[in-house]
VOPA-640412 format. One record per residue: residue number from 1; z negated, x, y of N, C-alpha, C in turn; chain; residue in one letter. Coordinates in nm, 4 decimals, decimal comma, always signed. Layout:
<atoms>
@seq: NUM nup: Z neast: X nnorth: Y caup: Z caeast: X canorth: Y cup: Z ceast: X cnorth: Y mol: A type: A
...
</atoms>
This chain:
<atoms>
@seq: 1 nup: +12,5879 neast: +1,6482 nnorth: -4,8800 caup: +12,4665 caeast: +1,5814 canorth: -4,9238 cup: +12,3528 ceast: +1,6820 cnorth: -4,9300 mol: A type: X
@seq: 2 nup: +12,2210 neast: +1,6694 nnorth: -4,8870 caup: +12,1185 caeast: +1,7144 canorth: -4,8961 cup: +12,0003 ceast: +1,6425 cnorth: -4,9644 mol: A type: X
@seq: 3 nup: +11,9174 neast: +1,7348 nnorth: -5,0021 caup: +11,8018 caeast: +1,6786 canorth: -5,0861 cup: +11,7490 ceast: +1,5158 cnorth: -5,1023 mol: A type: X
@seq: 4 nup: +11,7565 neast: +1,5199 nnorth: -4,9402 caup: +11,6801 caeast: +1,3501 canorth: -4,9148 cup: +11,8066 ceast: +1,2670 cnorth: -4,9307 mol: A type: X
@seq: 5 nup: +11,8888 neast: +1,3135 nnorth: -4,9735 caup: +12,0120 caeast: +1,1926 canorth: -4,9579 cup: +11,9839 ceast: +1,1095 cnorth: -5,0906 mol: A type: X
@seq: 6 nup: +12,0375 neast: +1,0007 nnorth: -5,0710 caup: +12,0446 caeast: +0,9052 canorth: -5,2342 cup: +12,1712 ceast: +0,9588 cnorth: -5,2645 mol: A type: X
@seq: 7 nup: +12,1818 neast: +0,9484 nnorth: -5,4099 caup: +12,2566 caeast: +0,9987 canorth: -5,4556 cup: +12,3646 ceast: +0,9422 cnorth: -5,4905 mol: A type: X
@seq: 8 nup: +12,4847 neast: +0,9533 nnorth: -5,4607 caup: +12,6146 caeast: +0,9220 canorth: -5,5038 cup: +12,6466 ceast: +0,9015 cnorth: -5,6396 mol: A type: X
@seq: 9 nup: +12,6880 neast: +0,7517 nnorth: -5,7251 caup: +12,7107 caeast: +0,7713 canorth: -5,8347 cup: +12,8519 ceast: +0,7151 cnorth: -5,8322 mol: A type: X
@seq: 10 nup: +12,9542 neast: +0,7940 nnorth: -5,9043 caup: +13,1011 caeast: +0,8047 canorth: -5,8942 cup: +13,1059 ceast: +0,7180 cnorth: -6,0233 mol: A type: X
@seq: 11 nup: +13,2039 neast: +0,5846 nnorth: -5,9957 caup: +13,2868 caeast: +0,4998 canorth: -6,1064 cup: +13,4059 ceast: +0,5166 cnorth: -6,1228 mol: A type: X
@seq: 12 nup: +13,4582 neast: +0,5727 nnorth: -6,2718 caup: +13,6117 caeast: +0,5784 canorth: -6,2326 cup: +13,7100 ceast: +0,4465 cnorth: -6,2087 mol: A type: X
@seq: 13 nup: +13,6542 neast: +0,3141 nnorth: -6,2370 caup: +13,6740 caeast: +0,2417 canorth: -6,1452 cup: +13,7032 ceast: +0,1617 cnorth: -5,9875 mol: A type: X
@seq: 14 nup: +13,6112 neast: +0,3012 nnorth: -5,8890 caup: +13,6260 caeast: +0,2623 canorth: -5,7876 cup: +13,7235 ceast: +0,3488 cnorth: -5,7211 mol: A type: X
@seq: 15 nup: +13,8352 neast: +0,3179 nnorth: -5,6672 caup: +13,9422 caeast: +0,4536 canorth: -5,6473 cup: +13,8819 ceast: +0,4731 cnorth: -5,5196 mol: A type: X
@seq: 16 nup: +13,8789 neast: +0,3749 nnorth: -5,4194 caup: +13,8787 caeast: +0,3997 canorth: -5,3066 cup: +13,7560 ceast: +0,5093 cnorth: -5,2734 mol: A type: X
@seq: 17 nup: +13,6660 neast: +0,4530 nnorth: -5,3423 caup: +13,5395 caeast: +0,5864 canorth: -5,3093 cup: +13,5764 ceast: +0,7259 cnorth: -5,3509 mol: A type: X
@seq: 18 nup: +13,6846 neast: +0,7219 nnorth: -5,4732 caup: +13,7190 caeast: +0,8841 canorth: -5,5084 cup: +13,8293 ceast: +0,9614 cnorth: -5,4770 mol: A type: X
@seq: 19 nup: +13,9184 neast: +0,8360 nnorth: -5,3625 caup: +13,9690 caeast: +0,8770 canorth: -5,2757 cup: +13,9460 ceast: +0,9752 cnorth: -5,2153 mol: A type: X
@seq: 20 nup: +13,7771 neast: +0,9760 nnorth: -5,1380 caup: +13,7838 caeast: +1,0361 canorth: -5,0381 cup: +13,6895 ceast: +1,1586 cnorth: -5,0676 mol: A type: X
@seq: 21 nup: +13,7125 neast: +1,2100 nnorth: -5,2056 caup: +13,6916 caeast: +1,3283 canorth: -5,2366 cup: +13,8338 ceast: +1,4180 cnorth: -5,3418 mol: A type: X
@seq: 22 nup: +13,9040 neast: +1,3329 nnorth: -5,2705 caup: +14,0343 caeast: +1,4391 canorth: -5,2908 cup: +14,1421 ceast: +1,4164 cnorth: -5,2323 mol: A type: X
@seq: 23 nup: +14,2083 neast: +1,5315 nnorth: -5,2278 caup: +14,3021 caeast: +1,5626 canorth: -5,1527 cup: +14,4443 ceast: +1,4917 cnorth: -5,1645 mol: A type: X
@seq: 24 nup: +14,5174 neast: +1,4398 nnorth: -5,0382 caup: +14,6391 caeast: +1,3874 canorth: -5,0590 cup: +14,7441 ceast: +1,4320 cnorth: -5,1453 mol: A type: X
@seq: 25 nup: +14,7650 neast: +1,5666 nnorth: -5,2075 caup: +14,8106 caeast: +1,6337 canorth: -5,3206 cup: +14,7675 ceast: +1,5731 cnorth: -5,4189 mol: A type: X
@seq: 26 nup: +14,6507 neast: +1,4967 nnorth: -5,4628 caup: +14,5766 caeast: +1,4490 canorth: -5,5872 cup: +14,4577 ceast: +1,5515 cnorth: -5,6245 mol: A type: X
@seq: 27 nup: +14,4402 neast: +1,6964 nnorth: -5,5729 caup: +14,3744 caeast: +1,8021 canorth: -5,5808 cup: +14,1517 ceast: +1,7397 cnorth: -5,5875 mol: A type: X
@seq: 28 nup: +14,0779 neast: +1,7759 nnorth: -5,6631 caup: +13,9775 caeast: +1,7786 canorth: -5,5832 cup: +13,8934 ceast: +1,8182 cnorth: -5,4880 mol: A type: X
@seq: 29 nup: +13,8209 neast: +1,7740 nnorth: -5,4339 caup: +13,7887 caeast: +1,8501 canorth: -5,3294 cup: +13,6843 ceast: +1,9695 cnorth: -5,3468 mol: A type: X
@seq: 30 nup: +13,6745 neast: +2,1030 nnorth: -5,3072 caup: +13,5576 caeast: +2,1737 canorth: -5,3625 cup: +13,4197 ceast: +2,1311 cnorth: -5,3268 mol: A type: X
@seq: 31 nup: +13,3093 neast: +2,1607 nnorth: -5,4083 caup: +13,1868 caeast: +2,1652 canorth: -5,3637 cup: +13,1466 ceast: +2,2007 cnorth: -5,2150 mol: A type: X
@seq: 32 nup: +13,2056 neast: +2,3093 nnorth: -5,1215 caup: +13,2220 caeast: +2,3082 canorth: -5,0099 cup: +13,2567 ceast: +2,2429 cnorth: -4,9383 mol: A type: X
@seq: 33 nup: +13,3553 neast: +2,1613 nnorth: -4,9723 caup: +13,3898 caeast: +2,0683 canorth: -4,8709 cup: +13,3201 ceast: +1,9239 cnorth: -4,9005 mol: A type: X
@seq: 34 nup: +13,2986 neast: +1,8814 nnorth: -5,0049 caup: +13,2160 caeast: +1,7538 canorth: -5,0502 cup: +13,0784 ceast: +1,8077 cnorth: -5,0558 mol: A type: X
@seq: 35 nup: +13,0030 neast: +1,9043 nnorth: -5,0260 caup: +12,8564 caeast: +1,8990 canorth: -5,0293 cup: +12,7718 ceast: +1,8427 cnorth: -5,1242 mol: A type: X
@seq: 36 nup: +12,8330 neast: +1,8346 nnorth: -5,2397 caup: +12,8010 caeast: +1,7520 canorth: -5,3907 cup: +12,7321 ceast: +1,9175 cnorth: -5,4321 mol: A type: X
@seq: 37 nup: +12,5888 neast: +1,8869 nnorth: -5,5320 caup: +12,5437 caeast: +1,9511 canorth: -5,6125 cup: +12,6380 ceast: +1,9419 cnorth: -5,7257 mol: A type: X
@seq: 38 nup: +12,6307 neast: +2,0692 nnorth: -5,8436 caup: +12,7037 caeast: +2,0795 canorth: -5,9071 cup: +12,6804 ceast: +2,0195 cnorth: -6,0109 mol: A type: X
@seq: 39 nup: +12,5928 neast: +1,9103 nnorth: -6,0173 caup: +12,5998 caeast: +1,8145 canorth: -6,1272 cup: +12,6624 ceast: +1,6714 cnorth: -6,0717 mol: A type: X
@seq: 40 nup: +12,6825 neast: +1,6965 nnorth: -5,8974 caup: +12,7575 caeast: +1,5787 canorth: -5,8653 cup: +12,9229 ceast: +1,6095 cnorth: -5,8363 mol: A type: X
@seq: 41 nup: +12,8964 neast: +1,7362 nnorth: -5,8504 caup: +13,0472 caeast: +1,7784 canorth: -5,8608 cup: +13,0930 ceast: +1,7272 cnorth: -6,0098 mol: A type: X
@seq: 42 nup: +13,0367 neast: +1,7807 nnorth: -6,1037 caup: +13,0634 caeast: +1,7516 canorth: -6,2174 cup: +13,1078 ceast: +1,5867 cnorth: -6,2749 mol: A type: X
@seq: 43 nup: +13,0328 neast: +1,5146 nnorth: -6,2245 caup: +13,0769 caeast: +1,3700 canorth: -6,2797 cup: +13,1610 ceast: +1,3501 cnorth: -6,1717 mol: A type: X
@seq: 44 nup: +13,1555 neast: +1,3414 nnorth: -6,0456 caup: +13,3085 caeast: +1,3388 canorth: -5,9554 cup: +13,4272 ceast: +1,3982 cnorth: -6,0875 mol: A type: X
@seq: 45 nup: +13,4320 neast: +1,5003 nnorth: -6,1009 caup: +13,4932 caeast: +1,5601 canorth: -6,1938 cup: +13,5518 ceast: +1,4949 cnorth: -6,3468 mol: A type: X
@seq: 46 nup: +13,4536 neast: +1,4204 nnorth: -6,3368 caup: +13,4890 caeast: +1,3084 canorth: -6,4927 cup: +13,5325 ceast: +1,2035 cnorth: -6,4518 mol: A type: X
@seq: 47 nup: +13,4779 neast: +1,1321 nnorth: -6,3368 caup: +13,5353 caeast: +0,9973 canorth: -6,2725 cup: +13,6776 ceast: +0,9823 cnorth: -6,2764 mol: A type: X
@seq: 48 nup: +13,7026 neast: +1,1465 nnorth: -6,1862 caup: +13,8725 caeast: +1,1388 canorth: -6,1672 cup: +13,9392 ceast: +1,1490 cnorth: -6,2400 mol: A type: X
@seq: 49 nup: +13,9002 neast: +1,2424 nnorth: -6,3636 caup: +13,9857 caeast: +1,2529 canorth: -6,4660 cup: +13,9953 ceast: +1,1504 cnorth: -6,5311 mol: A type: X
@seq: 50 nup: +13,9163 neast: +1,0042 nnorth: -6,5814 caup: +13,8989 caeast: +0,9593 canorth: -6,6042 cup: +13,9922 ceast: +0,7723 cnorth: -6,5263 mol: A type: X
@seq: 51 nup: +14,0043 neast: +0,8231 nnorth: -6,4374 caup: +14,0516 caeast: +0,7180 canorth: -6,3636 cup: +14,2025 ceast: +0,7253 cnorth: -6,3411 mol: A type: X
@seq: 52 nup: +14,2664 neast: +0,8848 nnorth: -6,3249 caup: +14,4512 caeast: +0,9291 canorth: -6,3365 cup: +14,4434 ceast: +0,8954 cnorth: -6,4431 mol: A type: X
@seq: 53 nup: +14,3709 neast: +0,8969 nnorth: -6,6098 caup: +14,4154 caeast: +0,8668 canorth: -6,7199 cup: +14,4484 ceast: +0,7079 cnorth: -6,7300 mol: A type: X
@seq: 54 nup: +14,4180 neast: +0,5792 nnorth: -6,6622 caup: +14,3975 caeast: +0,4771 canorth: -6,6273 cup: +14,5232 ceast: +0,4528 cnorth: -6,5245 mol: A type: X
@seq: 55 nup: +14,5544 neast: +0,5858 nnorth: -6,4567 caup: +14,6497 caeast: +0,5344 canorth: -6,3540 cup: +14,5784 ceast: +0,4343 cnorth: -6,2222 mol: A type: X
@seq: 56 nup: +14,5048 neast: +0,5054 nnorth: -6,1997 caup: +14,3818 caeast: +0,4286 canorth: -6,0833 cup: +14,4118 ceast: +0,5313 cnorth: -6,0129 mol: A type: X
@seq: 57 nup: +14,4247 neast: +0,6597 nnorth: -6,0348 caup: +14,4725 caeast: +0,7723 canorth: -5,9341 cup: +14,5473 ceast: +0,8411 cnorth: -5,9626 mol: A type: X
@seq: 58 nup: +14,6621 neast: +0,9188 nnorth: -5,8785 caup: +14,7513 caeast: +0,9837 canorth: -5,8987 cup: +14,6768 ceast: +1,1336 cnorth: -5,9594 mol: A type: X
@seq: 59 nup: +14,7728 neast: +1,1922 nnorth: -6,0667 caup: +14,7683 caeast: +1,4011 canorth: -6,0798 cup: +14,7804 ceast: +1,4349 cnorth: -5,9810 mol: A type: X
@seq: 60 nup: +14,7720 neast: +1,5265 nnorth: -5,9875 caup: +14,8233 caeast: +1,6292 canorth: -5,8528 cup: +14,9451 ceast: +1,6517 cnorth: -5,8815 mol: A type: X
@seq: 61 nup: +15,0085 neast: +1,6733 nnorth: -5,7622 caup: +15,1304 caeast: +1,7133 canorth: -5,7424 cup: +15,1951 ceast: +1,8672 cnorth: -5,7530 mol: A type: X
</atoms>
């Protein structure tokens, strides 16, 4: 994501979207590889945790 992008807002509700910022291990993905600022890293970061506690997504393995 770059400046002009709209911005991504992560629900820990939606798995499928936070799917695809982590890894088939259950791992997240780094800022490098998701191109998320580190305040969109950060709520990615709460979504997921937030959503394995729910059982919407697997721990890591």
């Amino acid at each position: 994501m770059s400046k002009g992008d709209a911005p991504i807002t992560f629900d820990y509700k939606d798995a499928p979207t936070l799917l695809r910022f982590v890894t088939e291990r259950g791992r997240i993905l780094p800022r490098a590889r998701t191109g998320l600022d580190s305040k969109g890293q950060r709520a990615l970061k709460i979504a997921v945790k937030r959503a394995r506690l729910l059982a919407l997504l697997p721990f890591a393995a």
